[in-house]
C-alpha positions in Angstrom: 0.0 0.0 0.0 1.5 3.4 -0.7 2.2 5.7 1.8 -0.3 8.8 2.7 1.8 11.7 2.5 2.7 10.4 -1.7 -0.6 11.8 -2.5 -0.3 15.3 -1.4 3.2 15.4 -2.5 2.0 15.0 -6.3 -0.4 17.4 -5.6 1.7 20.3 -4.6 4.1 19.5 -7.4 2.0 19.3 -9.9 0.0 23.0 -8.5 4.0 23.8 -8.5 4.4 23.4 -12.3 1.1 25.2 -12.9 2.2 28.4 -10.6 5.7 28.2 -12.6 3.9 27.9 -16.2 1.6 30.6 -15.2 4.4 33.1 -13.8 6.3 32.4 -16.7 3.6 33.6 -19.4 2.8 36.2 -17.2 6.8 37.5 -17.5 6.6 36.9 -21.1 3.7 39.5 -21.4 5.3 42.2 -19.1 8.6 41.5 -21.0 7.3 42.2 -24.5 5.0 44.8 -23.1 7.9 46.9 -21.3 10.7 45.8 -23.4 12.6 49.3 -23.4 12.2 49.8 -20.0 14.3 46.4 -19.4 16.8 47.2 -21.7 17.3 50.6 -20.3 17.3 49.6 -16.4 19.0 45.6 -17.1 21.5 46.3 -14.2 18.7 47.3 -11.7 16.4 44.2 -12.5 19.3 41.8 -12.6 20.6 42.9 -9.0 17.3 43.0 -7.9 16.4 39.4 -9.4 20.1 38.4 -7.0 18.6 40.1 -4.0 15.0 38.1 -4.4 16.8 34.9 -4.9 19.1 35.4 -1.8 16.1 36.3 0.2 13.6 33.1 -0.6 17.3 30.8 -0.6 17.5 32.6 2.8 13.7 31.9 3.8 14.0 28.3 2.7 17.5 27.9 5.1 15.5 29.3 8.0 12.2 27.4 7.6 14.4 23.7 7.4 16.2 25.0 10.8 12.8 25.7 12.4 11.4 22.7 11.3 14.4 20.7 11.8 14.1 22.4 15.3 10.7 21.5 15.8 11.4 17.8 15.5 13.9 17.8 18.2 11.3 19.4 20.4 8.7 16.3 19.4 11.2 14.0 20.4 12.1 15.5 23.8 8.5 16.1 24.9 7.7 12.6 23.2 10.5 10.9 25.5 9.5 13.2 29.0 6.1 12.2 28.5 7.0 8.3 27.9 8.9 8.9 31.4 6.1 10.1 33.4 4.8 7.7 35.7 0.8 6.8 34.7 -1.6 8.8 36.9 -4.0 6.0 37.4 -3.7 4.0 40.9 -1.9 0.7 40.7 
């Protein structure tokens, strides 16, 4: 039987692709739309475009450490409680 989590995982990449194809065309239009105003400012979009990939790189770092972090702290509380005596009488 396959796992749960396979299903939601196609899901999300296949939305994924769809987000991608549909940023893409919308680039396309502004591109051909604007096209002198990219040729006359290349250096500011390109430093800008090196800025917004450091930032989400950046975002994606810090949201593995948190949840990287979280999982220790499931597995801490998971062995404290697994430690604590039952409160039912014997």
């Amino acid at each position: 039987m396959a796992p749960r989590r396979a299903m939601p995982v196609r899901r999300a990449g296949s939305l994924a692709l769809l987000d991608a194809l549909t940023v893409g065309v919308g680039m396309g239009y502004l591109a051909h739309q604007y096209r002198e105003a990219l040729v006359a400012n290349s250096a500011t979009i390109g430093l800008s475009l090196i800025v917004a990939l450091g930032a989400g790189y950046s975002i994606r770092v810090a949201a593995r450490i948190l949840l990287r972090a979280n999982a220790r702290m499931d597995t801490i509380f998971a062995e404290e409680l697994s430690d604590k005596p039952s409160p039912w009488p014997r």
